[in-house]
C-alpha positions in Angstrom: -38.2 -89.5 26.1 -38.8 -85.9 26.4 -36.8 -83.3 26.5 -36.0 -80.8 29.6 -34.8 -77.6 29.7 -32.0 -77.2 32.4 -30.5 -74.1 33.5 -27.5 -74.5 31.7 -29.5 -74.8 28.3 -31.2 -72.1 29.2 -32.0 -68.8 26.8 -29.3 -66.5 27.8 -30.8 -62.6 28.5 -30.9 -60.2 25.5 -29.9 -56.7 25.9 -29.9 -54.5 23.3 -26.7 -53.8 23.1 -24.7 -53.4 19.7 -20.7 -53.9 18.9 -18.4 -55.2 21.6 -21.5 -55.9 24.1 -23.4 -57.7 21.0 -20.4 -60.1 20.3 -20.7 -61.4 24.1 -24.1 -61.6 23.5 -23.7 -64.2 20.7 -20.7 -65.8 22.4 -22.7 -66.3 25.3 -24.9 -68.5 24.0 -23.0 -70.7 22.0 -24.0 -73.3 24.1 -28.0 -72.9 23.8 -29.9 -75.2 20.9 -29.8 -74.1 17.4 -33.2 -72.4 16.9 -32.3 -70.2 20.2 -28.8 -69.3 18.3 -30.4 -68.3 15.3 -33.4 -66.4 17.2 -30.8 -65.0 19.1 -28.5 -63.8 16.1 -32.3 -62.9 14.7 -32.7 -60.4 17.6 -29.3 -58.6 17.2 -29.9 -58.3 13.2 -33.1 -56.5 13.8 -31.4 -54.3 16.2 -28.6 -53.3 13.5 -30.4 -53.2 10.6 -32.3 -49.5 11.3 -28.7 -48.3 12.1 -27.0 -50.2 8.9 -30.0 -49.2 6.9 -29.7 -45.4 7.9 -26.2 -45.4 6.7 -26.6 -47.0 3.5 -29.6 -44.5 2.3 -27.0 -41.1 3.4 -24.2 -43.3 1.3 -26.4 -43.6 -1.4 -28.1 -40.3 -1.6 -24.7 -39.1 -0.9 -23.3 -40.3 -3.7 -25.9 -39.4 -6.2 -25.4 -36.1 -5.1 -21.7 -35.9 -5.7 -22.3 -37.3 -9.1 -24.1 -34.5 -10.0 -21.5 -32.4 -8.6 -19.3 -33.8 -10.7 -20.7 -33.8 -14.1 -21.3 -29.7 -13.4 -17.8 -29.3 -12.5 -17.2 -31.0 -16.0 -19.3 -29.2 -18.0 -18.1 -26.2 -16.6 -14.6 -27.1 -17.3 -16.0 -27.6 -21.3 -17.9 -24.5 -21.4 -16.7 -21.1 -23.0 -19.6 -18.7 -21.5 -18.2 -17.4 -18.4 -20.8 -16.9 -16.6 -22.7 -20.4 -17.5 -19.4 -21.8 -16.0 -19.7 -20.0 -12.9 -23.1 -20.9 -12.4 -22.1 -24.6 -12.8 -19.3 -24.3 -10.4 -21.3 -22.3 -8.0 -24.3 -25.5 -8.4 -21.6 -27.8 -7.9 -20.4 -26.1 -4.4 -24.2 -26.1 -3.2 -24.3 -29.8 -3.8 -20.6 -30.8 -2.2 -21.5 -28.6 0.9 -25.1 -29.7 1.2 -23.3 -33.4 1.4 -21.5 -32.2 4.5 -24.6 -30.7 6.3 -27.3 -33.4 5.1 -25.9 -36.3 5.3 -22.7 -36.1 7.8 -23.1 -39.7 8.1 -21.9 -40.3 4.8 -18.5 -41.4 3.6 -18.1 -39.2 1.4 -19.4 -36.0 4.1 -16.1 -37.0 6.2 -13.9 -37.3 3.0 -14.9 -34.0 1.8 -14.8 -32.2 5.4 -11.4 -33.5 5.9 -10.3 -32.5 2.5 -9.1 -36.2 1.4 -8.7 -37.1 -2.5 -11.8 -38.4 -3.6 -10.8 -40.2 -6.8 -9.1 -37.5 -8.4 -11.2 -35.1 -7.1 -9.3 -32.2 -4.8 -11.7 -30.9 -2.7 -9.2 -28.0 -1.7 -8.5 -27.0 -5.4 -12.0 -27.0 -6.0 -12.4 -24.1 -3.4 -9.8 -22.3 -4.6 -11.0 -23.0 -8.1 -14.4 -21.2 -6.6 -12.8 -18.0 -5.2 -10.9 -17.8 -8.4 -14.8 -16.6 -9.5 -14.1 -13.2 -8.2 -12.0 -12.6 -11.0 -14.8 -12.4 -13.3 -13.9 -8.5 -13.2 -9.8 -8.8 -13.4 -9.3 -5.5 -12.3 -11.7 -5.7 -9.4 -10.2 -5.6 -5.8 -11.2 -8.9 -4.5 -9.6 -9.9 -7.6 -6.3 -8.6 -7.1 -6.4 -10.1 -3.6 -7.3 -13.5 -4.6 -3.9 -13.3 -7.0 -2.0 -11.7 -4.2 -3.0 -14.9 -2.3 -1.1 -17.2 -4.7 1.9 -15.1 -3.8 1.9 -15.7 -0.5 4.3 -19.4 0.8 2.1 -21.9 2.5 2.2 -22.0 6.2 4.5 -24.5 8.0 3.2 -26.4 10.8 3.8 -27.0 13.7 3.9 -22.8 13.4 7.2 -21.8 14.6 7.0 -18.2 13.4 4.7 -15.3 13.2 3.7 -14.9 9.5 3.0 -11.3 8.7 2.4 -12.1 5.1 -0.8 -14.5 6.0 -1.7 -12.2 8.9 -1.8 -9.2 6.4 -3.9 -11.9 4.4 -6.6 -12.1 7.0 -6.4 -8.4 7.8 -6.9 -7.3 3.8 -9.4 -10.2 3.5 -11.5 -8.6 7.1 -11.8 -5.3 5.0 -12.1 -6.0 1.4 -12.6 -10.0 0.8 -14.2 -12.5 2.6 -14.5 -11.9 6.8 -15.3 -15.9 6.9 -11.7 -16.3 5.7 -10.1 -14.2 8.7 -10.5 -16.7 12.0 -9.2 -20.1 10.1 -6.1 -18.1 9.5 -5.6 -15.9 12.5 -6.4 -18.7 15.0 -3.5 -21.0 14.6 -0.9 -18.2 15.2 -2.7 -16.9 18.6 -3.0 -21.0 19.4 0.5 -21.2 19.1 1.0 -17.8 21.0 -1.1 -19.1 24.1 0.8 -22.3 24.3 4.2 -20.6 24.2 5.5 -23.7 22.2 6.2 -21.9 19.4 9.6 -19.4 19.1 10.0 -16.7 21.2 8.6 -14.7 18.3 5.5 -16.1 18.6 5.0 -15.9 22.3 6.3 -12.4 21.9 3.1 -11.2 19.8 5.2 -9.0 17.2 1.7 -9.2 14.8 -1.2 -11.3 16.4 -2.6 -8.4 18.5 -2.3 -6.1 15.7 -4.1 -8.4 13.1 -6.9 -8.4 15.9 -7.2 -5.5 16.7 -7.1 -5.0 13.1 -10.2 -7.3 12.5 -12.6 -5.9 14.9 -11.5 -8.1 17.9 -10.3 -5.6 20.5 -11.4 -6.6 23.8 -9.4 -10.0 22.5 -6.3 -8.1 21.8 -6.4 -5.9 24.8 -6.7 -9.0 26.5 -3.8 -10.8 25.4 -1.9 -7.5 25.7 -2.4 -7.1 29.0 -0.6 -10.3 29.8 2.7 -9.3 28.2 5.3 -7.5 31.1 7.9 -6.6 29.0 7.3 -2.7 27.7 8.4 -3.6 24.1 5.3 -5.8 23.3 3.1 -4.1 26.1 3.0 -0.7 24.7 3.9 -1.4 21.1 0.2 -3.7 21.1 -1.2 -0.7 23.0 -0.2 2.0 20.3 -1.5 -0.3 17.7 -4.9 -0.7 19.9 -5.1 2.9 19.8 -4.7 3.8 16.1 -7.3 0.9 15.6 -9.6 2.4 17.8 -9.1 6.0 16.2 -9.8 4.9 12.5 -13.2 3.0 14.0 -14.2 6.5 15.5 -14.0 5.5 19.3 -12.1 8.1 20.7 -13.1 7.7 24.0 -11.9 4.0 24.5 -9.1 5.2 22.4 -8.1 7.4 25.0 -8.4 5.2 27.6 -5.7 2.9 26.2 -3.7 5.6 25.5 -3.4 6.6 29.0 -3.1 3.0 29.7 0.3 3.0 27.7 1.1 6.4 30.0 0.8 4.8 33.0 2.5 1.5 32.4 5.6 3.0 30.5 5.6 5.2 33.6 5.5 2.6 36.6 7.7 0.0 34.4 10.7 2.9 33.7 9.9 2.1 29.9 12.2 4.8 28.0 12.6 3.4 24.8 8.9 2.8 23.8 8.5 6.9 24.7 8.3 7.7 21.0 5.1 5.1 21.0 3.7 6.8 23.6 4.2 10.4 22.6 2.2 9.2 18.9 -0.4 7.6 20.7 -1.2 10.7 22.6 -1.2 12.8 19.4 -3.7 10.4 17.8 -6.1 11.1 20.6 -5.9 14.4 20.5 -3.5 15.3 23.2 -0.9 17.5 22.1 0.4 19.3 24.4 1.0 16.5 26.2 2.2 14.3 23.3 4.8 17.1 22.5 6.2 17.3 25.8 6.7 13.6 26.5 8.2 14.0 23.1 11.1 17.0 24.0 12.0 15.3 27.5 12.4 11.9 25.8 14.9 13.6 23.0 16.5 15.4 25.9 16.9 12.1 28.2 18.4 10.0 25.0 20.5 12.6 23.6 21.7 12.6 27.2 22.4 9.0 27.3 23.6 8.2 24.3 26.5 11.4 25.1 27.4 10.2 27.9 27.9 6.5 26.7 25.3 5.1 28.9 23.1 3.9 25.7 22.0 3.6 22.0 20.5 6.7 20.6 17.6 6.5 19.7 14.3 4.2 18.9 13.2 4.9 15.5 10.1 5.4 17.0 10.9 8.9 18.4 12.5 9.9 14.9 8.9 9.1 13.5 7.0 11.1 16.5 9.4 14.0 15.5 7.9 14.0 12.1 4.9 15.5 13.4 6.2 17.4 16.6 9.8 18.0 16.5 11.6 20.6 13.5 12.8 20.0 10.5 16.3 19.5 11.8 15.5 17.5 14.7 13.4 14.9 13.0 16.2 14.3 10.1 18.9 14.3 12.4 16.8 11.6 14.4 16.2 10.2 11.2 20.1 9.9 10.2 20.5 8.3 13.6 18.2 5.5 13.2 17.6 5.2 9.1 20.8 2.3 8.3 19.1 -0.3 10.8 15.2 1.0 10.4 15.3 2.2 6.9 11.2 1.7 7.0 11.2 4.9 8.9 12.4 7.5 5.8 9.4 7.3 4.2 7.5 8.1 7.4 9.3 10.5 8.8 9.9 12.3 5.2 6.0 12.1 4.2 5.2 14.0 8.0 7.3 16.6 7.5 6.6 17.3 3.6 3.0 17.9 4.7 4.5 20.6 7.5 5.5 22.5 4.3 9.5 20.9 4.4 9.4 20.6 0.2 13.1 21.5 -0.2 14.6 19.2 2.7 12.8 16.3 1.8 13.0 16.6 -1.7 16.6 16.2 -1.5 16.9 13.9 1.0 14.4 11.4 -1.0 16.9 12.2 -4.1 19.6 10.4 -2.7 18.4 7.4 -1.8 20.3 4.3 -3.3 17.5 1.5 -2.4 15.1 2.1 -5.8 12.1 0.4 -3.7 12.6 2.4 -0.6 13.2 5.8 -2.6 9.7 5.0 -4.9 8.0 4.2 -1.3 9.4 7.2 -0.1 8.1 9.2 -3.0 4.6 8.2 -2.7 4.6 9.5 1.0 6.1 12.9 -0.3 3.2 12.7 -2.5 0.6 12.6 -0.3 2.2 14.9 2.3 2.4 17.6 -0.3 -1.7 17.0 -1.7 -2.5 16.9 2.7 -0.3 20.5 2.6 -2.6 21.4 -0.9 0.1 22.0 -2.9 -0.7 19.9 -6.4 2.7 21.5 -8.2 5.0 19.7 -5.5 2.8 16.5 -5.9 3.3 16.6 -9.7 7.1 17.4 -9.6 7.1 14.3 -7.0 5.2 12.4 -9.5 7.6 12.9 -12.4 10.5 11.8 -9.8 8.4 8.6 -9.0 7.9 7.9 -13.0 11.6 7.7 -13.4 11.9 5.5 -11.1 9.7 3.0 -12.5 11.0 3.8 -16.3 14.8 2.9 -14.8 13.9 -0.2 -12.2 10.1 -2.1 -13.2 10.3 -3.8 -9.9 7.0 -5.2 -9.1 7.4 -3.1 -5.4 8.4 0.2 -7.6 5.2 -0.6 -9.4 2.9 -1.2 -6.9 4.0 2.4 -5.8 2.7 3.6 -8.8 -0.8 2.3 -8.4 -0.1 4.0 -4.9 0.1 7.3 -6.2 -2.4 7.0 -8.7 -4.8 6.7 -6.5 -3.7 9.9 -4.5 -3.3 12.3 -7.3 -6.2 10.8 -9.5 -10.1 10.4 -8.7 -10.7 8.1 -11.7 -9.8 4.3 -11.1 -6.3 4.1 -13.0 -4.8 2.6 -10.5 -5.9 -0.1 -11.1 -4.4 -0.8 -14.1 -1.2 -0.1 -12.5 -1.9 -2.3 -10.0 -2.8 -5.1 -12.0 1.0 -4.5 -14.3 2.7 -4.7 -10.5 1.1 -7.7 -9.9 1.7 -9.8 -13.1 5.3 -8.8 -12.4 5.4 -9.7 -9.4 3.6 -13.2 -10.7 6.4 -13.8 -12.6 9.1 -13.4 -10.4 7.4 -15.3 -7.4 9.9 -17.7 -7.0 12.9 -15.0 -6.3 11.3 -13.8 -3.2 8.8 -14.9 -0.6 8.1 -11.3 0.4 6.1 -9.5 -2.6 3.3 -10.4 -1.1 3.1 -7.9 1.9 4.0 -4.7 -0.5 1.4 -5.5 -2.1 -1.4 -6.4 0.9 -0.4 -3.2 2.5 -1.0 -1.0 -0.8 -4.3 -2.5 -1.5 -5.4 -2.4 1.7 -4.0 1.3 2.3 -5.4 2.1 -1.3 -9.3 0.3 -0.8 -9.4 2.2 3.0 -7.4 4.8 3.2 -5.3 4.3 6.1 -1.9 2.3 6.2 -3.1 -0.6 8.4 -0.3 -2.4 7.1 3.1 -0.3 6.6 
């Protein structure tokens, strides 16, 4: 009898095709003789096995890899020589991160890029474990700024807040730490600015185009700028965008935005941003016109506020009066707006002390109740009075400050006087100081969430000598 092949024994068509498609393949031809079964479940192994084969050699040389890893971050943990323990840990990170690039197919490449518990292993502590390294030299600035990091609360997703604290982070970390550091943090707060599904306060950009501008990105923050109507956020971004470009050196773009904010306050009737306007113009340069925006807005508020048609005034305009109104002027603006902007005293205190104004301010500073806001406001006396070249007022300012800190060791009144040390001293002192504020601070962490941005804006003023962050 011999046997005959009829279409519906036939050898069913093989594609090579993996997965779902392979699965039909094999179902198809369930009804096929044995030996074409197994030659067809033959076919489909060869197929897989380069694939299979692939991924077990990255698992395996994976593995091995992260084993060694592992036993460095051990004898690193068991090591007393500091710098044989940094070498391990910094052998150990080379390993770990040539996992990720090398072999992405691995298991443990996706475990370690999405920051997952490998064992016990933290991935995430291990990197912080690693930037701890910088404190190899305690007193050294990166240092400080690593500590100041563990001040700082974690963010909350989804973001439903600006968070000047981590902004300041990526700001300090763009000038004095580690630039690779600055995008990861600033780029969740402009994501949640674009999609306006954040708070108000977020879509409102009170810090986002600041911290860019900030970092170097300024076409990006005149960008997103330029999409806010309302004069508040328009022209406060603008003024920021301005003193940004001026510490950079790029006066003409500088003045570009500055006339920018001119225009826009003018054909949007934006009064009570003037004060913004008239600074911006002084830091370009333009004073003439600077002080007579400045004297028609006084005029026009003083107006409106007599005749009940308003508030009087922006605190804004009692800081440009610092620098181009009198003495009297700018403290009785001052006295106006102080109780609901006390950040201004020290401003508007520090302006007119470098005028010359030593006995005014001097007393005015004397009286303050708030012990962290009268130590600020000492430090800005301080350096108006060395800008005016007149050491003897900077030293009597210094003994004022010292008092301070002896009645109330606040960790804010001490970062103050790592503030002034630096101003009155070329040697690096400060430092010391700083390093007192911050184990103060250290210990009190858990009383309040807001030490950290003190002490960012001191080390960021004190490391580049401008107050990016007051």
């Amino acid at each position: 009898m011999s046997l005959c092949l009829t279409e519906s024994w036939a050898l069913p068509a093989l594609r090579p095709v993996t997965g779902r498609g392979g699965m039909l393949a094999v179902w198809s031809a369930v009804r096929a003789p044995f030996w074409l079964v197994a030659l067809a479940l033959l076919s489909l192994l060869l197929l897989l096995a380069p694939a299979a084969r692939a991924q077990a050699d990255q698992n395996a040389a994976a593995n091995r890899q992260f084993v060694l890893a592992m036993q460095a971050i051990q004898h690193a943990d068991q090591t007393y020589n500091a710098e044989e323990q940094t070498t391990l840990l910094l052998e150990a990170d080379r390993l770990l991160t040539d996992i990720i690039t090398r072999l992405p197919e691995s298991a443990l490449a996706v475990q370690l890029v999405t920051n997952q518990f490998i064992g016990d292993f933290d991935y995430a502590q291990f990197k912080t474990k690693l930037r701890s390294l910088v404190c190899s030299d305690p007193k050294s600035s990166r240092c400080l700024l690593h500590r100041i990091e563990g001040l700082i609360p974690p963010v909350e997703y989804p973001i439903a807040t600006p968070r000047w604290d981590w902004l300041s982070f990526a700001v300090a970390s763009y000038h004095i730490g580690d630039k690779e550091r600055v995008r990861p943090i600033v780029a969740p707060f402009l994501q949640a600015m674009r999609n306006g599904s954040a708070s108000s306060d977020i879509s409102q950009d009170l810090f986002v185009g600041r911290t860019l501008a900030l970092t170097g990105e300024i076409d990006l923050a005149l960008l997103i700028t330029r999409g806010f109507a309302d004069c508040s956020t328009r022209i406060y971004n603008l003024s920021d965008i301005v003193e940004s470009l001026v510490w950079e050196g790029n006066m003409s773009t500088a003045t570009q935005v500055a006339e920018e904010a001119v225009e826009f306050a003018r054909t949007q009737g934006c009064a009570w941003e003037l004060g913004l306007v008239a600074q911006s113009l002084l830091r370009v340069g333009l004073e003439a016109r600077a002080r007579t925006l400045f004297l028609n807005t006084v005029e026009e508020q003083f107006s409106r506020f007599k005749d009940k048609r308003g508030n009087c005034c922006p605190p804004e305009l009692a800081v440009a009066a610092g620098d181009l109104g009198d003495a009297n002027l700018a403290l009785g603006l001052l006295r106006t707006v102080q109780e609901e902007s006390p950040w201004v005293i020290p401003q508007v205190l520090g302006k007119l002390e470098a005028r010359g104004e030593k006995a005014l301010t001097l007393t005015y500073a004397d009286q303050l109740q708030d012990m962290d806001l009268k130590a600020e406001t000492y430090v800005e006396l301080i350096s108006g009075a060395l800008r005016a070249k007149d050491r003897s007022q900077a030293d009597l300012l210094s003994a004022r400050l010292d008092k301070v800190v002896n009645d109330m060791r606040s960790p804010v009144v001490l970062v103050q006087r790592a503030r002034a040390d630096k101003l009155m001293y070329s040697d690096q002192r400060w430092r010391g100081s700083f390093q007192t504020a911050l184990s103060e601070a250290e210990r009190g962490a858990g009383q309040r969430r807001d030490l950290a941005v003190p002490f960012l804006a001191a080390l960021v003023q004190i490391e580049t000598g401008r107050p990016m962050l007051e």
